[in-house]
TIRO-2110 file (N, C-alpha, C; in Angstrom, 1 decimal):
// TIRO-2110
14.6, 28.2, -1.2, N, 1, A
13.2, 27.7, -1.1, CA, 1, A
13.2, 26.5, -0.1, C, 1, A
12.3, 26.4, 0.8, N, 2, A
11.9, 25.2, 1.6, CA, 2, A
12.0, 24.1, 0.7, C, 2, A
12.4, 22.8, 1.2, N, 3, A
12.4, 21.4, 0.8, CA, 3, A
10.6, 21.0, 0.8, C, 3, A
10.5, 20.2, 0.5, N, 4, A
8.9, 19.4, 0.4, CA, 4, A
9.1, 19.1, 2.4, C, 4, A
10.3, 18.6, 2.3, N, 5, A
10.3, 17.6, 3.9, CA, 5, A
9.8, 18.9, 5.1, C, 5, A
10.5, 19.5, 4.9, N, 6, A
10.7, 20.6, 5.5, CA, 6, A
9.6, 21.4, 5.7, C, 6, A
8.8, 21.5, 4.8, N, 7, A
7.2, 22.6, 4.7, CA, 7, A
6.3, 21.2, 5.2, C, 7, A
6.6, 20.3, 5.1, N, 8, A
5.7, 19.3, 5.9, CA, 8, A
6.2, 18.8, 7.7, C, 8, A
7.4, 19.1, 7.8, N, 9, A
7.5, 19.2, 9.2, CA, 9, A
7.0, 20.4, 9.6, C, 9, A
7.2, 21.9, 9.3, N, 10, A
6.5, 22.9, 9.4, CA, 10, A
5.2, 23.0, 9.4, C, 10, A
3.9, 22.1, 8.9, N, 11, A
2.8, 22.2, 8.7, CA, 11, A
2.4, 21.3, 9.6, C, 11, A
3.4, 19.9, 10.0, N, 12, A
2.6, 18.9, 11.0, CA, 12, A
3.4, 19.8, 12.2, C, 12, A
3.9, 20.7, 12.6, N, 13, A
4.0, 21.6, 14.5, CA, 13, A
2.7, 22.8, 14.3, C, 13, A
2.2, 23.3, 12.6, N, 14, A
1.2, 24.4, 13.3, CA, 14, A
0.3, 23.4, 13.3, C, 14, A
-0.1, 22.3, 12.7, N, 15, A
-1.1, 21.3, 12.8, CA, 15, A
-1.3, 21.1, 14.2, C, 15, A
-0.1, 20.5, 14.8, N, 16, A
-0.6, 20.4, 16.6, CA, 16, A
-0.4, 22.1, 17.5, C, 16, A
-0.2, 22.9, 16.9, N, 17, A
-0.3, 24.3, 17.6, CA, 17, A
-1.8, 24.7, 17.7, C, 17, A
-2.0, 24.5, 16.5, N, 18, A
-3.5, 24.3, 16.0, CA, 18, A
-4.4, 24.1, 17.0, C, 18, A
-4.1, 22.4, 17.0, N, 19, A
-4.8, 21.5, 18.0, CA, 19, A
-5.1, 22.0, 19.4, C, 19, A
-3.7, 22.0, 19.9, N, 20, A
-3.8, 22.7, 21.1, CA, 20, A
-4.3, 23.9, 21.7, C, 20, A
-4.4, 24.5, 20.7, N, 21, A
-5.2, 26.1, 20.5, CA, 21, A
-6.7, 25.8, 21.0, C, 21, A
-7.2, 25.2, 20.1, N, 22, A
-8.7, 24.2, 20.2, CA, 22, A
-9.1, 23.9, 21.5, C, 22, A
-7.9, 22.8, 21.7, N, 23, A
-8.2, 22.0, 23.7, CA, 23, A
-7.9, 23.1, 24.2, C, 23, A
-7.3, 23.8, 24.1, N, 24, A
-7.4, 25.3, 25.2, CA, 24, A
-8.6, 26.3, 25.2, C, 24, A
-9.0, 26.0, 24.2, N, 25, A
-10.3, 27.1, 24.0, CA, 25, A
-11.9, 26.4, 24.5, C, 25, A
-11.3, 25.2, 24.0, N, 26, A
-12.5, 24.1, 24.7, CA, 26, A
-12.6, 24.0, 25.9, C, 26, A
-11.5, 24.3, 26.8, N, 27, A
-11.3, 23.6, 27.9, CA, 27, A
-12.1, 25.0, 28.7, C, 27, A
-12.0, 26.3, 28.6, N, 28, A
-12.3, 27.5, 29.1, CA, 28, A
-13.3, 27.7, 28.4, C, 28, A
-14.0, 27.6, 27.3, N, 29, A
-15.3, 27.8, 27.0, CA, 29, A
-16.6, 26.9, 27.6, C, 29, A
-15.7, 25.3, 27.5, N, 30, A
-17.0, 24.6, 27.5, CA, 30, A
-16.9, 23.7, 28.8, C, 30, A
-15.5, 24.4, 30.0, N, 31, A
-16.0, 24.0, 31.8, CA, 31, A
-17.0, 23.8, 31.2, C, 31, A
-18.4, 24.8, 31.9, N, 32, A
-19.4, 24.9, 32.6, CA, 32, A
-20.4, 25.1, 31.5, C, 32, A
-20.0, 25.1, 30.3, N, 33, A
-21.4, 25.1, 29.0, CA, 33, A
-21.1, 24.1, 28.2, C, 33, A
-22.0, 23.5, 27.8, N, 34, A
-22.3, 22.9, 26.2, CA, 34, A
-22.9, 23.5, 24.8, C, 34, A
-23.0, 23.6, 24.1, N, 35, A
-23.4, 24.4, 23.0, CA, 35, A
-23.7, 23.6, 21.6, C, 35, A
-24.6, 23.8, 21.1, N, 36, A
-25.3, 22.9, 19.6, CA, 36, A
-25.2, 23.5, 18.6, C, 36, A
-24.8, 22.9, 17.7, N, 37, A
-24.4, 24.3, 16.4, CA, 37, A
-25.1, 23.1, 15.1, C, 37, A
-26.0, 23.8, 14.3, N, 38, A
-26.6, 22.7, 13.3, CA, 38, A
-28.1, 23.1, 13.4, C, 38, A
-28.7, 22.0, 12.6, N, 39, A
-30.3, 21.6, 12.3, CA, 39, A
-30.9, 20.9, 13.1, C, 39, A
-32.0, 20.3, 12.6, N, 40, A
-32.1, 19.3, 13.4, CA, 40, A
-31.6, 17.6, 13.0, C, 40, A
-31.5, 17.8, 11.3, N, 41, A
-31.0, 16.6, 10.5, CA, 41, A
-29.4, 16.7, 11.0, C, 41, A
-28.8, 17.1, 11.1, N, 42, A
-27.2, 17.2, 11.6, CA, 42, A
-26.6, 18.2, 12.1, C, 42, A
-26.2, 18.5, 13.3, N, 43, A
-25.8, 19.2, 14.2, CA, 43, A
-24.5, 18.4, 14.6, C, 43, A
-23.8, 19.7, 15.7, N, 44, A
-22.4, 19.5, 16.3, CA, 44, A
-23.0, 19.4, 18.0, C, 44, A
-22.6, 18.7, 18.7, N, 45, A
-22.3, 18.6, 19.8, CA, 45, A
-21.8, 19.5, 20.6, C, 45, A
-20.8, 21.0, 21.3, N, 46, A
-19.6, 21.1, 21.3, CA, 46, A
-19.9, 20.8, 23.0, C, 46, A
-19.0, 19.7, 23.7, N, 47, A
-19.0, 19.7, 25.0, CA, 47, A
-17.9, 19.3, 25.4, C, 47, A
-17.3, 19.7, 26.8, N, 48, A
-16.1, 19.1, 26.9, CA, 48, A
-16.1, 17.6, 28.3, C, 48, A
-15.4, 17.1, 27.1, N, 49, A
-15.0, 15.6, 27.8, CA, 49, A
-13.8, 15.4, 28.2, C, 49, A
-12.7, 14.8, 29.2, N, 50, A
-11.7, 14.7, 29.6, CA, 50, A
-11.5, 13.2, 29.2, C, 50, A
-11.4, 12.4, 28.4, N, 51, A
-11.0, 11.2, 27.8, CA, 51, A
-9.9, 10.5, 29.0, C, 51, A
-10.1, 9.2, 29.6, N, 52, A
-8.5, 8.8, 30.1, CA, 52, A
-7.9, 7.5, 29.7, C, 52, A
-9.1, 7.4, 28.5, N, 53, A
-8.6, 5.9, 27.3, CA, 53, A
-8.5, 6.7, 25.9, C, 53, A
-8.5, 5.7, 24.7, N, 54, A
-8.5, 5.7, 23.3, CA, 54, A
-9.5, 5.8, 23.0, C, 54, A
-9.9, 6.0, 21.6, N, 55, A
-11.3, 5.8, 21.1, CA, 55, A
-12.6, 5.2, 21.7, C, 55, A
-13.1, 5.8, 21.6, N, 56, A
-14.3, 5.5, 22.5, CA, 56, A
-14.0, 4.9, 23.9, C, 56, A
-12.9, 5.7, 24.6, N, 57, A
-12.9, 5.5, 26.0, CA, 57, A
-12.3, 3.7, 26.2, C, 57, A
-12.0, 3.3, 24.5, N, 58, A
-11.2, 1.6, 25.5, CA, 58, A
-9.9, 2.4, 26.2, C, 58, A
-9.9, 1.6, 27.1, N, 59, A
-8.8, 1.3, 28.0, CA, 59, A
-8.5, 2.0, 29.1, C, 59, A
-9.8, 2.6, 29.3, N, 60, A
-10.3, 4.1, 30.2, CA, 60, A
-9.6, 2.9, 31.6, C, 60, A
-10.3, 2.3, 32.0, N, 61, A
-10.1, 1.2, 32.8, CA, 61, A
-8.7, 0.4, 33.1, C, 61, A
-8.2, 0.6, 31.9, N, 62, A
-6.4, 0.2, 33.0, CA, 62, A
-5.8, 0.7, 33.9, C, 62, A
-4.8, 0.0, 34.6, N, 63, A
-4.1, 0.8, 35.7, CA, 63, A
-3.3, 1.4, 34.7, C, 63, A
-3.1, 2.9, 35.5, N, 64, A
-2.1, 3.4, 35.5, CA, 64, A
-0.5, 3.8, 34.5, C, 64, A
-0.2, 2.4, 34.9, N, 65, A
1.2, 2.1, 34.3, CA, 65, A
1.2, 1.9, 33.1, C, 65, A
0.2, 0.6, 33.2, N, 66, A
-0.3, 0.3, 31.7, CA, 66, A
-0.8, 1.1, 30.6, C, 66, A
-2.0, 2.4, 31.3, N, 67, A
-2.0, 3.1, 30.2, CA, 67, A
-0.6, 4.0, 29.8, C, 67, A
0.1, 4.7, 31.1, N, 68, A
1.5, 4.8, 30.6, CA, 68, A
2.5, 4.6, 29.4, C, 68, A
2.2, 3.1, 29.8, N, 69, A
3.2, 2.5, 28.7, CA, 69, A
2.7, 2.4, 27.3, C, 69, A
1.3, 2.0, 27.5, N, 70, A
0.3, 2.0, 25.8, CA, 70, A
0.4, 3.4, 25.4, C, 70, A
-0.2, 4.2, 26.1, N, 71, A
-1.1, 5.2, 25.7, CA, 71, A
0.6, 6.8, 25.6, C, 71, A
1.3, 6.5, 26.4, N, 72, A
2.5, 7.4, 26.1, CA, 72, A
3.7, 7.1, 25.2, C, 72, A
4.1, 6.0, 25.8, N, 73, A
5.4, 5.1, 25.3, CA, 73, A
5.1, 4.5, 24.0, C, 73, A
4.5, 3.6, 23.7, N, 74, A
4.1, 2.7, 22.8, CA, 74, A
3.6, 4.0, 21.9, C, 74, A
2.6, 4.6, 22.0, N, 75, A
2.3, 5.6, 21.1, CA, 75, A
3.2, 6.7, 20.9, C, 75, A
3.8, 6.9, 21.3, N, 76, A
5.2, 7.9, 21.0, CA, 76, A
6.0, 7.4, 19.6, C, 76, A
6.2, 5.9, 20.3, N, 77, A
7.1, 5.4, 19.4, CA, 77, A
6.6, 4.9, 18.2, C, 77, A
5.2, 4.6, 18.2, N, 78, A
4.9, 4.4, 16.6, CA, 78, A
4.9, 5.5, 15.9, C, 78, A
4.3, 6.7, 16.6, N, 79, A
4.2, 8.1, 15.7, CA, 79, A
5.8, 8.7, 15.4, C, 79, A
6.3, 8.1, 16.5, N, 80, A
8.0, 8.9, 15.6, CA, 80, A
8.0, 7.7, 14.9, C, 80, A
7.9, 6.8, 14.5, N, 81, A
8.1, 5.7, 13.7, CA, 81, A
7.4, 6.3, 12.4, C, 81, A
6.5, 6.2, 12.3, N, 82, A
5.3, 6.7, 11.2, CA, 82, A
5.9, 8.2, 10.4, C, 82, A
6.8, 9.1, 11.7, N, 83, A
6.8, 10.2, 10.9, CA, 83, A
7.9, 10.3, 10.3, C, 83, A
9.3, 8.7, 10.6, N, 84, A
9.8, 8.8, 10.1, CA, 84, A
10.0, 8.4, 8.3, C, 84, A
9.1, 7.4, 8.6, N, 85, A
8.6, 6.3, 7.1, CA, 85, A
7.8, 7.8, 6.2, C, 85, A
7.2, 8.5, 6.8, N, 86, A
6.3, 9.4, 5.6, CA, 86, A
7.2, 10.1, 5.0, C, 86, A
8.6, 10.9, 6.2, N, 87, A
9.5, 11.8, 5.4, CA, 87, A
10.0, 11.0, 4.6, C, 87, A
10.8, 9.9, 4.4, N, 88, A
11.2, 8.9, 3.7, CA, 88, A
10.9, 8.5, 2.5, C, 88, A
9.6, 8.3, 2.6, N, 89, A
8.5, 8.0, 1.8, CA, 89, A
7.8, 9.2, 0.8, C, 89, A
8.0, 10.3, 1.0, N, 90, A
7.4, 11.0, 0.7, CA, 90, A
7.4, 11.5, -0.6, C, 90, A
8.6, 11.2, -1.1, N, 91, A
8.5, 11.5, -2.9, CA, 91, A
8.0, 10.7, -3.9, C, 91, A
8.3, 9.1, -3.5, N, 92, A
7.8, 7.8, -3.8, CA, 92, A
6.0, 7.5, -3.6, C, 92, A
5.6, 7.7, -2.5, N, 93, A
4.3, 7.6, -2.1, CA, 93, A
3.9, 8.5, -1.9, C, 93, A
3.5, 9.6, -2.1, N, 94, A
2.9, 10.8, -1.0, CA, 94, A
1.4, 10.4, -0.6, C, 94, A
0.4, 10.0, -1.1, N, 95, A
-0.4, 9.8, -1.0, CA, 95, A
-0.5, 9.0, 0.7, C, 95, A
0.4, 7.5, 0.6, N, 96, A
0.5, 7.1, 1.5, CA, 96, A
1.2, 7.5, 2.9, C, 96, A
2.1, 8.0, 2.7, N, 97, A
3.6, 9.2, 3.4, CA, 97, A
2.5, 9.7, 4.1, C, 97, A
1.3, 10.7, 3.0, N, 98, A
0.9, 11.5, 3.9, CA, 98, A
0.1, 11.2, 5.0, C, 98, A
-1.1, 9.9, 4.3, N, 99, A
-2.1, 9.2, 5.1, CA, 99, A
-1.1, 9.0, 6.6, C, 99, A
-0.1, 8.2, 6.5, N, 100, A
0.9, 8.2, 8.0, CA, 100, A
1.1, 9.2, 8.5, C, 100, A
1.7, 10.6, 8.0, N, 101, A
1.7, 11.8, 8.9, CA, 101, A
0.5, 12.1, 9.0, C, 101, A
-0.3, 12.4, 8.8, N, 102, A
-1.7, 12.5, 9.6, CA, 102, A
-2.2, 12.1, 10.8, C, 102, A
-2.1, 10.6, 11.0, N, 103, A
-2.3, 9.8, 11.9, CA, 103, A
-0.8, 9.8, 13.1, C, 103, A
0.5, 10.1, 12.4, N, 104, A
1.5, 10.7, 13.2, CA, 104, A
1.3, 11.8, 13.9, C, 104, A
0.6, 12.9, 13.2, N, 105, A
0.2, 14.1, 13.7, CA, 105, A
-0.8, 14.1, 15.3, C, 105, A
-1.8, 13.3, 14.6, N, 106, A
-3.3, 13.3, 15.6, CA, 106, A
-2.4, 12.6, 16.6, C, 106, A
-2.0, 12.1, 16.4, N, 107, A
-1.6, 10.7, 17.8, CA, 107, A
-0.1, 11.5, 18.3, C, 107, A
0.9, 12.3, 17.8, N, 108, A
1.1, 13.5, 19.0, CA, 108, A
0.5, 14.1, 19.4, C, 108, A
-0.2, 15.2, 18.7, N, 109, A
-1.2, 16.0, 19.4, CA, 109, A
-1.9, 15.1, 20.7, C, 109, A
-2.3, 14.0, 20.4, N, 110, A
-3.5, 13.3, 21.5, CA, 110, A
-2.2, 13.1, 22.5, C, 110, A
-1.1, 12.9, 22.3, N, 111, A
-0.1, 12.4, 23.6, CA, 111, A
0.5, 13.8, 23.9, C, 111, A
0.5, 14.9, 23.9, N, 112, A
0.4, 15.9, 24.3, CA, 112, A
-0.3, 16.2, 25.3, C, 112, A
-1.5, 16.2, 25.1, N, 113, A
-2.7, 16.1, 25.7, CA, 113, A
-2.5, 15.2, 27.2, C, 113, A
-2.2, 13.8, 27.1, N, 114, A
-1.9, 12.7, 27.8, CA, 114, A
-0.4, 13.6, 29.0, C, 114, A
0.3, 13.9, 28.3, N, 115, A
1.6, 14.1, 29.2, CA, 115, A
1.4, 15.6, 29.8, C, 115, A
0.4, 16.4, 29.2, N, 116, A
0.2, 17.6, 29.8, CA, 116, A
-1.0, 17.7, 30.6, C, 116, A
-2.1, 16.8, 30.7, N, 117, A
-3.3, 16.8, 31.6, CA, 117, A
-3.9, 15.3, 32.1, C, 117, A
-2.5, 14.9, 32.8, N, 118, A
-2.6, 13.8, 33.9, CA, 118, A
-3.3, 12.5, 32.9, C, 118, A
-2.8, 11.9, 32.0, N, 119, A
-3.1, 11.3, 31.0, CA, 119, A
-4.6, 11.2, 30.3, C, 119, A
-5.1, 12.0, 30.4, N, 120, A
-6.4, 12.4, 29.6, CA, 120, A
-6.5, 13.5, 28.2, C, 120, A
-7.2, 12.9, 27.6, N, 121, A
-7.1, 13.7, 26.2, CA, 121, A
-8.3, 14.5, 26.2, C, 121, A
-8.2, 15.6, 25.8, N, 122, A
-9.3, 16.8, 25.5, CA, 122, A
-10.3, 16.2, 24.2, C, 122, A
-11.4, 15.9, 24.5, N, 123, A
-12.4, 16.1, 23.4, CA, 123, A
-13.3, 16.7, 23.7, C, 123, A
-14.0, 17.2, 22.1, N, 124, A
-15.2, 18.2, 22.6, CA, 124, A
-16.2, 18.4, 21.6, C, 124, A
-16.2, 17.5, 20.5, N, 125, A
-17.6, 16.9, 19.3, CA, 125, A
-17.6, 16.1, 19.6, C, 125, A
-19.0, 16.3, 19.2, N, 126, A
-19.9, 15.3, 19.1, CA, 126, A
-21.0, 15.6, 17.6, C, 126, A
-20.9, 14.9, 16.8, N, 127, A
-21.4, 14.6, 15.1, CA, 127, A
-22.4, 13.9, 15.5, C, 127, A
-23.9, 14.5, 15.0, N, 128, A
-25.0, 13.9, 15.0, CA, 128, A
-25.4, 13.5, 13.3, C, 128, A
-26.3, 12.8, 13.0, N, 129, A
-26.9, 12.7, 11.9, CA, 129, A
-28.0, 11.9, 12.1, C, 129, A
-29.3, 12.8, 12.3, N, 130, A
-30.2, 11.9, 12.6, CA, 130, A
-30.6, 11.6, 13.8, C, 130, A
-30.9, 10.0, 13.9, N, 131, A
-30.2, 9.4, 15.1, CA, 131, A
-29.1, 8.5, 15.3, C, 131, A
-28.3, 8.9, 14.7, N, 132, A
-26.4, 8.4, 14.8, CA, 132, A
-25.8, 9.9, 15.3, C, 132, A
-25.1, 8.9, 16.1, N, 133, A
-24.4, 9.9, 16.8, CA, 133, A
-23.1, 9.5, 17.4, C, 133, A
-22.1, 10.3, 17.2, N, 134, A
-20.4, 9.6, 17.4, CA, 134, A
-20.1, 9.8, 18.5, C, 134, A
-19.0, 8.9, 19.0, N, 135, A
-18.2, 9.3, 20.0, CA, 135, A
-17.6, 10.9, 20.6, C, 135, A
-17.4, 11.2, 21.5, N, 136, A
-16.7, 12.5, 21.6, CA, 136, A
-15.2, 12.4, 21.5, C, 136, A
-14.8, 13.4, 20.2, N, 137, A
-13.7, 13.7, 19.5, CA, 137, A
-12.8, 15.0, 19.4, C, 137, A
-11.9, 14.8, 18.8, N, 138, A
-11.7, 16.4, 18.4, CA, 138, A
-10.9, 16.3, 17.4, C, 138, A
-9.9, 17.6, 17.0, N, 139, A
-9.0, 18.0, 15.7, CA, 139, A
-8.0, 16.4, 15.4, C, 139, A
-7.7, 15.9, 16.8, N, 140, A
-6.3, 15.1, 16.3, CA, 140, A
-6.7, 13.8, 15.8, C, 140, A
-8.2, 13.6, 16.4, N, 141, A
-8.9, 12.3, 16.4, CA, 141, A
-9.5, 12.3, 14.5, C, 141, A
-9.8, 13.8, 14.1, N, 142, A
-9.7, 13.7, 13.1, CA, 142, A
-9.0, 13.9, 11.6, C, 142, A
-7.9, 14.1, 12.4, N, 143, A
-6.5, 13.4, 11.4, CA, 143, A
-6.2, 12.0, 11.7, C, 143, A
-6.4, 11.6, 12.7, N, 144, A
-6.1, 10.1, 12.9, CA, 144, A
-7.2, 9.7, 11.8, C, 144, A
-8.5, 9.9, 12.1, N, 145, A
-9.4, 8.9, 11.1, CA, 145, A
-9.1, 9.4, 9.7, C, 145, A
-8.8, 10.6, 9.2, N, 146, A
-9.0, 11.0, 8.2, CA, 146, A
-7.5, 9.9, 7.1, C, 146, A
-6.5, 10.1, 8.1, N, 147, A
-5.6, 9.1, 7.4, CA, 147, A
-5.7, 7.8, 7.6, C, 147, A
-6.2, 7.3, 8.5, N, 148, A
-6.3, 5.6, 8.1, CA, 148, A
-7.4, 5.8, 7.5, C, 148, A
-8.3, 6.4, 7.2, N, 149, A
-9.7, 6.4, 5.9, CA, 149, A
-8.6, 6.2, 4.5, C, 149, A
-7.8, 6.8, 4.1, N, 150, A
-6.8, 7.1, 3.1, CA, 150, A
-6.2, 5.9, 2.7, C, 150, A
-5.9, 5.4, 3.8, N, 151, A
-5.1, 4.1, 3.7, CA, 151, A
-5.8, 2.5, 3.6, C, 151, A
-6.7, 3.1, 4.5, N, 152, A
-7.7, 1.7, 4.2, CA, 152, A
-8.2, 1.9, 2.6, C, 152, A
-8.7, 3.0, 2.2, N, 153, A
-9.5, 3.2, 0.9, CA, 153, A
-8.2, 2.7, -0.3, C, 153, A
-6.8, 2.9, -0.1, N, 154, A
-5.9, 2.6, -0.6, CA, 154, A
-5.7, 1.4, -1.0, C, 154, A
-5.6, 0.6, 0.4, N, 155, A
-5.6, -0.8, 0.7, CA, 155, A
-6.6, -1.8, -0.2, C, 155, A
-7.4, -1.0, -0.3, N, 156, A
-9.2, -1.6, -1.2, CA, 156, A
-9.1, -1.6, -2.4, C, 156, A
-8.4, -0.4, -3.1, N, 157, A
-8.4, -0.4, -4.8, CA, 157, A
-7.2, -1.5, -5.2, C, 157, A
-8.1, -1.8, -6.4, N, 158, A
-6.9, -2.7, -6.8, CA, 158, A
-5.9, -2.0, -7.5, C, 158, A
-4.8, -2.7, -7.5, N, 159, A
-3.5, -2.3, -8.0, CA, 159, A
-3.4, -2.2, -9.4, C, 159, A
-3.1, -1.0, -10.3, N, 160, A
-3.2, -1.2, -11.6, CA, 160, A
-2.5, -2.2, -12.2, C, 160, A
-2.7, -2.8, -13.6, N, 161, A
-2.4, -3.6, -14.1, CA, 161, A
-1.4, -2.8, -14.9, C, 161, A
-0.1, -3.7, -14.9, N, 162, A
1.3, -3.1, -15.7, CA, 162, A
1.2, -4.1, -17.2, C, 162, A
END
């Protein structure tokens, strides 16, 4: 039988197979269309954006090098950092373990993206509600948020009393 570690490195490569599946499909469906899927109280965006910063496009504006070094290097090495602490972590904490592979996950997948299309990241939602409306995202951006949500919400509860 598979190990725990093991079915979870297996699940974070189809996790980014996944992903990339997505940006590939995005990237050939939504060239030359956009498409609205929803009501009028909340709808999906689906368009494609070529990202060449972080979240909401900071750092779109650096040279070069510097996004290089942030945006490939530096983020390489947290995410093998992070995926090393979850495997580690993972019998002790899973809760937390997993919140970090999540956010390990999204942030390879997104440097994939970076090292395979001239440092720019595929996004292609857009989440309406109303009139709020989010940044343009996709699959990895939402493992990134979905685990620091986990962690921050973590962070907040208090600690039981022994």
């Amino acid at each position: 039988m598979l190990s725990s570690r093991t079915l979870v490195l297996i699940l974070g490569v189809a996790f980014i197979m996944l992903d990339q599946w997505v940006k590939l499909i995005a990237l050939v469906a939504l060239n030359n269309h956009s498409y609205v899927v929803g009501n009028q109280f909340v709808w999906l965006d689906l368009v494609l954006s070529l990202n060449p910063g972080a979240f909401l496009s900071l750092g779109a504006s650096l040279s070069p090098g510097l996004k290089q070094l942030i945006f490939v290097a530096a983020v390489g090495v947290a995410c093998c950092w992070a995926v090393t602490w979850a495997l580690r972590h993972w019998q002790a904490t899973p809760v937390k373990a997993g919140a970090a592979y999540f956010i390990a996950m999204g942030g390879l997948a997104n440097l994939i993206d970076r090292v395979l299309r001239d440092g720019h990241v595929v996004d292609y939602l857009v989440l309406n509600l109303g009139p709020l409306h989010t940044g343009v995202f996709n699959l990895a951006d939402i493992a990134i948020m979905a685990g620091a949500l986990v962690l921050a919400l973590g962070a907040w509860k208090k600690p039981a009393r022994v």
